[in-house]
N, C-alpha and C positions, 0 to 999 in steps of 0.2 A: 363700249358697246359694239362698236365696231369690229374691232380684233375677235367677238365669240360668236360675230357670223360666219367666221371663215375657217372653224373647227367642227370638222364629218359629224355627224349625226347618223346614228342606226336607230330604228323603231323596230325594236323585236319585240315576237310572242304575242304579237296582235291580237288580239280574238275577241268576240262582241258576246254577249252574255247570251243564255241559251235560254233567260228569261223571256227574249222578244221571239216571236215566232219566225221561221223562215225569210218570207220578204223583209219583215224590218232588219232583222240582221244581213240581208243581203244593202240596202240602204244604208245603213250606218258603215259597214265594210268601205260600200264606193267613197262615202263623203271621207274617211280618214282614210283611204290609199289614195283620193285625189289629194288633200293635204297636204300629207307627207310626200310624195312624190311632185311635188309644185313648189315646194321650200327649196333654197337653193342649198341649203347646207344639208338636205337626206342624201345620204350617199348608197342607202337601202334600208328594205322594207325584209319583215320575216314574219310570216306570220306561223300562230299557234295551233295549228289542225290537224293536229293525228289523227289519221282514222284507227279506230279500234273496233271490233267484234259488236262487242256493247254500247258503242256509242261516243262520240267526241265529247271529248272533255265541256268546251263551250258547244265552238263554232264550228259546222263541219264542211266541206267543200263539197264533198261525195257522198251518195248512199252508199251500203255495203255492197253497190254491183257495179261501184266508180261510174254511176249516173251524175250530174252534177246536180245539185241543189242550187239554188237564185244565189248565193255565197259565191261558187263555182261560176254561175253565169257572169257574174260580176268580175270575177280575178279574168276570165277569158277575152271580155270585152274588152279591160281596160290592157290587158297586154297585145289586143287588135292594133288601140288608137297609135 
């Protein structure tokens, strides 16, 4: 058990389902990048946000005028701390 803590870990393609509304996906975003970034085996984090014309697949960081949405205010924050 020992020996598969100390092999890199990547969490890509992140993204929170575009079921919950804005604040909860901005919520669930902070609780798994704090997570993942607290594990000592993540060696990074990717997440899944294309913006597109029509709309983010899930989850989106941006509106279409690259305002941030609570998603956005979230990644900013925690790249402050």
């Amino acid at each position: 058990m020992k020996e598969t803590r100390k092999k890199p870990i990547w969490l890509t393609e992140i993204d929170i389902s575009k079921t919950l509304d804005k604040d909860a996906q901005a919520i669930y975003l902070e609780e798994v990048l704090r997570e993942g970034f607290s594990h000592p085996s993540v060696n990074g984090i990717m997440l899944w946000t294309t913006l597109h014309p029509k709309g983010c697949y899930e989850m989106c960081l941006t509106d279409n005028d690259f305002r941030n949405l609570p998603a956005g205010d979230v990644v900013d924050k925690l790249l402050q701390e």
